[in-house]
Structures are given as structure tokens and as C-alpha cells.
GUDREN-906220 format. One record per residue (C-alpha): x, y, z; chain; residue in one letter. Coordinates in steps of 0.5 Angstrom, whole numbers, plus 500, padded with zeros to 3 digits. Example, Ala and Ser with C-alpha at 12.3 -4.5 7.8 and 13.67 -1.06 7.14 Angstrom:
<recs>
<rec <525; 491; 516>; 'A'; 'A'>
<rec <527; 498; 514>; 'A'; 'S'>
</recs>
This chain:
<recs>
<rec <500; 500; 500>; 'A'; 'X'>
<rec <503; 506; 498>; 'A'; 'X'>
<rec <504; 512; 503>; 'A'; 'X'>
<rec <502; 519; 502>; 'A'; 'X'>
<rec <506; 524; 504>; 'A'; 'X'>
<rec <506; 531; 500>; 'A'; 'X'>
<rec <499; 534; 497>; 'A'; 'X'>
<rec <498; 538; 491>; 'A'; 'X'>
<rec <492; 542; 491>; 'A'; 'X'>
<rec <489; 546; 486>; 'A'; 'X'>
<rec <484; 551; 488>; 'A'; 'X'>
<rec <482; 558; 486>; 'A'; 'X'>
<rec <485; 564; 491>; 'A'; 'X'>
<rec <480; 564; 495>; 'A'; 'X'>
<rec <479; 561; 501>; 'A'; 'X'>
<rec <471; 557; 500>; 'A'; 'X'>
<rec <472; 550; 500>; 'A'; 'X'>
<rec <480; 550; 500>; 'A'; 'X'>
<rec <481; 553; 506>; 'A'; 'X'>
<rec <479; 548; 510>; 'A'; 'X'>
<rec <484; 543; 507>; 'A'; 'X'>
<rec <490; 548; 507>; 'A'; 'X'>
<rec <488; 548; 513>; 'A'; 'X'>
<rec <488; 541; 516>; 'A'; 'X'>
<rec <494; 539; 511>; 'A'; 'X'>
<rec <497; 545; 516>; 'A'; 'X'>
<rec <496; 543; 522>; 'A'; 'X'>
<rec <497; 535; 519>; 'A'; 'X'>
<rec <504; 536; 518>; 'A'; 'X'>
<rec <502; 534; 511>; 'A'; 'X'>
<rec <507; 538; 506>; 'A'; 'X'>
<rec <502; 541; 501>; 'A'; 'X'>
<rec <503; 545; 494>; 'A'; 'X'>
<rec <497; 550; 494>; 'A'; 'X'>
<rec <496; 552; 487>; 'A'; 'X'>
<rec <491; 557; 486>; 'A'; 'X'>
<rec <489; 559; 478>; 'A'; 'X'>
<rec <484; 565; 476>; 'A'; 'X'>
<rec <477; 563; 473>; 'A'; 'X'>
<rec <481; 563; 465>; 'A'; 'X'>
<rec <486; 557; 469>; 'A'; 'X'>
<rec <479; 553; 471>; 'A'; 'X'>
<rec <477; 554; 465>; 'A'; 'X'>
<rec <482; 551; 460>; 'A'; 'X'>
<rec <484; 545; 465>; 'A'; 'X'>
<rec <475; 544; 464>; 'A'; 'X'>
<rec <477; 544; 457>; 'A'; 'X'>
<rec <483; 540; 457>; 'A'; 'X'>
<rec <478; 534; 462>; 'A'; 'X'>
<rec <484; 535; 467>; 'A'; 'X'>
<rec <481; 535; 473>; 'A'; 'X'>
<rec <475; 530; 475>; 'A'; 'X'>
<rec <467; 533; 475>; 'A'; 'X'>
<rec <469; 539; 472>; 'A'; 'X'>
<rec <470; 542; 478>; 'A'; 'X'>
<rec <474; 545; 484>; 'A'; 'X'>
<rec <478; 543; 489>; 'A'; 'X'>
<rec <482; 537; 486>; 'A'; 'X'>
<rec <488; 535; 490>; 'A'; 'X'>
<rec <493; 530; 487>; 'A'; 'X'>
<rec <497; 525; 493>; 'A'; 'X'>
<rec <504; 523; 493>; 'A'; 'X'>
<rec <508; 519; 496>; 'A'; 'X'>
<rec <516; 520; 499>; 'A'; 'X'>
<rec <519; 518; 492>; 'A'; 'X'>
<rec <514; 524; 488>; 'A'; 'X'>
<rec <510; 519; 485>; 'A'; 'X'>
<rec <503; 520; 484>; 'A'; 'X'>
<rec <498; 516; 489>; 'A'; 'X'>
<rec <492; 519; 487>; 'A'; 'X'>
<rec <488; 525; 484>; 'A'; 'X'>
<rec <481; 526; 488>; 'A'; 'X'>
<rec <476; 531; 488>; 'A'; 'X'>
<rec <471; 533; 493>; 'A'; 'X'>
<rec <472; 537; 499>; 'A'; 'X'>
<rec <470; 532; 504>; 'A'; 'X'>
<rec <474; 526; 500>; 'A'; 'X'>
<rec <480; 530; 501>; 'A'; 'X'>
<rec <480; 532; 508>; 'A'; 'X'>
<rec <479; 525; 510>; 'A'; 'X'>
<rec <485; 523; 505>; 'A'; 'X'>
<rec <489; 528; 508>; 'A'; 'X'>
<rec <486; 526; 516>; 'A'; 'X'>
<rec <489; 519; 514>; 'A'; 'X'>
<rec <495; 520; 511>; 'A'; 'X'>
<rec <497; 524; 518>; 'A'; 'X'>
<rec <495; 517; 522>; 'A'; 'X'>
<rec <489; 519; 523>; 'A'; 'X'>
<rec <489; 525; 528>; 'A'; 'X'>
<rec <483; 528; 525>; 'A'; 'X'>
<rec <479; 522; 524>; 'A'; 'X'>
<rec <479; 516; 528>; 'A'; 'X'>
<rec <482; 510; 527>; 'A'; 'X'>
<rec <477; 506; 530>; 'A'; 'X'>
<rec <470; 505; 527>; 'A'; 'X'>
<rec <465; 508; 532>; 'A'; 'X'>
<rec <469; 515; 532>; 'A'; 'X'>
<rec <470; 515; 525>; 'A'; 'X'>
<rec <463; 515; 525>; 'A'; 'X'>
<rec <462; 521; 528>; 'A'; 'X'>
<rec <465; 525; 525>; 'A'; 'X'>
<rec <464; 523; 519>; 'A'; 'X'>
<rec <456; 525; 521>; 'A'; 'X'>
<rec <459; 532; 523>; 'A'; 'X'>
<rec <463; 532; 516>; 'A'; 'X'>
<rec <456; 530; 513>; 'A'; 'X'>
<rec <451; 535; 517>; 'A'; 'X'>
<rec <456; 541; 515>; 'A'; 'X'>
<rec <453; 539; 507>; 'A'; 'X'>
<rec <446; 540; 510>; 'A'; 'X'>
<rec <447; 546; 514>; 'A'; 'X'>
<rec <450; 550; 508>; 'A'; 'X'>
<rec <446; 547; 503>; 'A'; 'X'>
<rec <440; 552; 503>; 'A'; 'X'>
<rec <445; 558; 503>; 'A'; 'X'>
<rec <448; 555; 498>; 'A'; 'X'>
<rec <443; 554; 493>; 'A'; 'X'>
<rec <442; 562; 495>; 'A'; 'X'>
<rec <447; 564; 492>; 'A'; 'X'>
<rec <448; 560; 486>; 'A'; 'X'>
<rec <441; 559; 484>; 'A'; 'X'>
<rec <443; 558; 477>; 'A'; 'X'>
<rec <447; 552; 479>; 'A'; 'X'>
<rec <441; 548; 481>; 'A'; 'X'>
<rec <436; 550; 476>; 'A'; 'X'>
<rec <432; 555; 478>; 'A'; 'X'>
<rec <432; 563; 476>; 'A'; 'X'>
<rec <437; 568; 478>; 'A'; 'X'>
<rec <434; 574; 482>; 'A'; 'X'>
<rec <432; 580; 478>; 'A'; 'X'>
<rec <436; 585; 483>; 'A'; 'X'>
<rec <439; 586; 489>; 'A'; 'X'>
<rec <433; 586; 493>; 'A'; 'X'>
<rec <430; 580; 492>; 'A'; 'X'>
<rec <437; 577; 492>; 'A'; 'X'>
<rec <438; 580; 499>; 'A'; 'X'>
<rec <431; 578; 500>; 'A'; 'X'>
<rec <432; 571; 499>; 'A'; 'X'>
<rec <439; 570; 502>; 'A'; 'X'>
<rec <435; 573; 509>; 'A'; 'X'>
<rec <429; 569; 509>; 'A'; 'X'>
<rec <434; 563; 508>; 'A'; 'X'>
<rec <438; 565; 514>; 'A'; 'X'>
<rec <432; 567; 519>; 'A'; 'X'>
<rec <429; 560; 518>; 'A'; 'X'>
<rec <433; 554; 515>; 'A'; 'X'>
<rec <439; 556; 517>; 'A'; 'X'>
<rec <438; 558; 523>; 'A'; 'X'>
<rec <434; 551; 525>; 'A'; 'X'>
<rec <440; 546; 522>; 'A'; 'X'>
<rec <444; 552; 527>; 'A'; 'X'>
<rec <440; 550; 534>; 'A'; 'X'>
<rec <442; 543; 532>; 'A'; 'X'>
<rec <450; 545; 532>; 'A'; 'X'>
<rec <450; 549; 538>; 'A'; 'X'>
<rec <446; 542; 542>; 'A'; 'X'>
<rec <451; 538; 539>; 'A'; 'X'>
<rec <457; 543; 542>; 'A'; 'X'>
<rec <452; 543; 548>; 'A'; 'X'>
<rec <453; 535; 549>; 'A'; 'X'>
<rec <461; 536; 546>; 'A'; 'X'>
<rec <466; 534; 552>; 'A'; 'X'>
<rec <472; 538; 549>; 'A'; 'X'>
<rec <469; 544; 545>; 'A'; 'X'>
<rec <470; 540; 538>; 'A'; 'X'>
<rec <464; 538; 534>; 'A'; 'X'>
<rec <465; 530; 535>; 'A'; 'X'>
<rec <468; 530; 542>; 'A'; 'X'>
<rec <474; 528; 539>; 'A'; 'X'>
<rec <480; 530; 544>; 'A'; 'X'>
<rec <483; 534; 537>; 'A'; 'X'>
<rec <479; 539; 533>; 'A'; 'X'>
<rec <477; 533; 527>; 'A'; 'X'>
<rec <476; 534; 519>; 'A'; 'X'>
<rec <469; 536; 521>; 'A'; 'X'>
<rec <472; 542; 525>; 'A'; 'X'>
<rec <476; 544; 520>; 'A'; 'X'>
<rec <470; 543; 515>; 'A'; 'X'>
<rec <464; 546; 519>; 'A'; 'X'>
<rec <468; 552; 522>; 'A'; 'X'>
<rec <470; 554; 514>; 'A'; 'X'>
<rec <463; 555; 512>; 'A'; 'X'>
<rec <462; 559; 519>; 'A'; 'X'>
<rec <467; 564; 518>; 'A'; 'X'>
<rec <465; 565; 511>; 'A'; 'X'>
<rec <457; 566; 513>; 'A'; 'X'>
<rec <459; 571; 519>; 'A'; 'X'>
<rec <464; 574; 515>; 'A'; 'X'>
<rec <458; 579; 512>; 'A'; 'X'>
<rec <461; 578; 505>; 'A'; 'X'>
<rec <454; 573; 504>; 'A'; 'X'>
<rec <448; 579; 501>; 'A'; 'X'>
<rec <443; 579; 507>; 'A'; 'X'>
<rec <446; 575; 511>; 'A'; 'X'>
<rec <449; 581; 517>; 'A'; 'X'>
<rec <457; 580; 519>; 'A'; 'X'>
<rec <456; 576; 527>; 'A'; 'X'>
<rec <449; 573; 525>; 'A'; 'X'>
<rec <451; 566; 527>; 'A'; 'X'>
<rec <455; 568; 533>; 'A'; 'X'>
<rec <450; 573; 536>; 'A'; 'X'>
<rec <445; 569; 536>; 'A'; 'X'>
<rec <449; 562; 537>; 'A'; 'X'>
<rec <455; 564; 543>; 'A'; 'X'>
<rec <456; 557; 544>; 'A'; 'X'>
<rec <458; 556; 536>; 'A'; 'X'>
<rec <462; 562; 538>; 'A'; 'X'>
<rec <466; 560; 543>; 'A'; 'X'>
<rec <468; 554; 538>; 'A'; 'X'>
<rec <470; 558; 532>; 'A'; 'X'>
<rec <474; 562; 537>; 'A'; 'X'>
<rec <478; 556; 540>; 'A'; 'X'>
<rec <479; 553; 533>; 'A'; 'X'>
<rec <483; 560; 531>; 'A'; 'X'>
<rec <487; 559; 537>; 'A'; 'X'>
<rec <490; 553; 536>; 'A'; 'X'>
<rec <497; 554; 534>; 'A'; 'X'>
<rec <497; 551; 528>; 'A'; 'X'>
<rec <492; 556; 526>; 'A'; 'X'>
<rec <495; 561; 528>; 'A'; 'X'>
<rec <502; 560; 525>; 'A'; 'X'>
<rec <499; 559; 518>; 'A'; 'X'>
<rec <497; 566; 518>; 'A'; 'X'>
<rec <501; 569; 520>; 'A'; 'X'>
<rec <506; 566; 515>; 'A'; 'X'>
<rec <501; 569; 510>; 'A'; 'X'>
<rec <502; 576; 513>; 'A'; 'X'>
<rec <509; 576; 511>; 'A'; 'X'>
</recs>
């Protein structure tokens, strides 16, 4: 079985679906090639049928000789290859842990999903807005309602949580990496309709959590790389 021991990912210069991965490669150890291309770069390997489904992240494996040992897409199938490349110190080498996160990993899918399709309506086949009102509309009602339900089922979860992180793992998991991602990108106020804080005025607890994931060192330290 061969082993992994460098990652390439390519993603466009953003944070999005990226983040968590470079993220979770970060805090791994796992050595990583964060390659980011601008829209005409995406649209030219599309073209050339270059990376699977016609979309990003893709992330390519290698092992300690610099062969190829896979090229993946989807983000969630990329962060557990990089959680097992580590030994697993963001899964879990035994069953039942595992599951749980992989719950967590799955659930983060269900709490987005509604705010996604707001945002790019035209992906899932329904009409794009006829202006900014109605955008702004939308995304609001969407974030007052489904949102803010699959939200109440987060916070009970961290409730329940011994050690702040989503599964009870002793370290913070894939799904945190993965669940803190999309909650930072909500909060930011980057989201029309959507008010910078709206997940932590209204949820604390998913606060504090969002805060004690910024402070692992680990975090803290990729960061502050990219400030210099």
C-alpha cells in the first residue's frame, strides 16, 4: 500500500472550499502545494478534461518518491485522505469514532445546502434573481429560517460536546475544519442579506467554538505565514 506523504491542491485564490484543506494539511504536518488559478486557468483544464467532475478542489497524493498515488475531487473526499494520510489525528482509526465525525462531516453539507442554492441558483436549476432586492430577500429568509433550525441542532451538539470539538474528539476532527470553513464565510458579511455575526449573535456556543478553533496554534501560525 503505498503511503502518502505530499498533497497538491488545486483551487482558485480564495478561501471557499479550499480553506479547510489547506488548513487541515497545515495542522497534519502533511506537506501541501496550494495552487491557485484564476477562472480562464479553470476553465482551460475543463476543457482539457483534466480534473474529475469538472470542478474544483482537486487534490492530487503523492508518495515519499513523488509518485502519483491519487488525484481526488470533492472536498469532503479530500480531507479524509488527508486525515488518514496523517495517521488519522482528524478521524479516527476506530469504527465508531470515525462515524461520528463522518456525521458531522456529512451534516455540514445539510447546513449549507439551503444558503448555497441561494447563492448560485442557477447551478440547481432555478431562476436567477431579477435584482439585488430580491437576492438580498431570499438569502435573509433562508438564513431566518432553514439555516438558523439546522444552527439550533449544531449548538445542541457542542452542548453535548465534552471537549468543544463537534464529535468529541480529543483534537479538533476533519468536520471541524470543515464546519468552521463555511461558518466563518457566512459570519463574514460577504453573504448579501446575511449580517456580518449573524451565526454567533445568535448562537454563543457556536462562538466560542469558532474561537477556540482560531486559536489552535496551528491556525494561528499558517496565518501568520501568509501575512509575511
Amino acid at each position: 500500500m503505498a503511503k502518502i506523504a505530499a498533497c497538491k491542491l488545486t483551487y482558485f485564490p480564495i478561501k471557499g472550499k479550499g480553506e479547510p484543506i489547506r488548513l487541515a494539511a497545515n495542522y497534519s504536518g502533511l506537506p501541501l502545494e496550494d495552487v491557485r488559478v484564476s477562472r480562464e486557468e479553470f476553465q482551460a483544464m475543463r476543457e482539457a478534461k483534466e480534473i474529475p467532475f469538472n470542478q474544483l478542489p482537486v487534490a492530487e497524493f503523492f508518495d515519499d518518491e513523488g509518485r502519483s498515488v491519487c488525484k481526488v475531487a470533492q472536498t469532503r473526499a479530500i480531507l479524509r485522505t488527508v486525515a488518514r494520510a496523517s495517521g488519522d489525528r482528524m478521524y479516527s482509526s476506530d469504527l465508531g469514532q470515525a462515524a461520528q465525525v463522518d456525521q458531522f462531516l456529512d451534516f455540514e453539507e445539510d447546513l449549507f445546502a439551503a444558503m448555497r442554492s441561494s447563492i448560485f441558483p442557477g447551478r440547481i436549476g432555478m431562476d436567477e434573481y431579477k435584482d439585488d432586492a430580491e437576492k438580498e430577500a431570499r438569502r435573509a429568509h433562508v438564513a431566518e429560517t432553514v439555516f438558523t433550525t439546522k444552527l439550533e441542532l449544531l449548538d445542541r451538539a457542542l452542548s453535548a460536546s465534552q471537549t468543544g470539538w463537534v464529535a468529541g474528539t480529543g483534537e479538533p476532527s476533519i468536520a471541524d475544519f470543515a464546519l468552521t470553513a463555511s461558518l466563518g464565510w457566512i459570519d463574514s458579511g460577504i453573504v448579501d442579506g446575511v449580517p456580518q455575526g449573524f451565526v454567533v449573535s445568535k448562537f454563543p456556543r457556536v462562538g466560542t467554538y469558532l474561537e477556540k478553533f482560531a486559536a489552535l496554534e496551528e491556525n494561528k501560525a499558517y496565518y501568520a505565514s501568509k501575512e509575511t
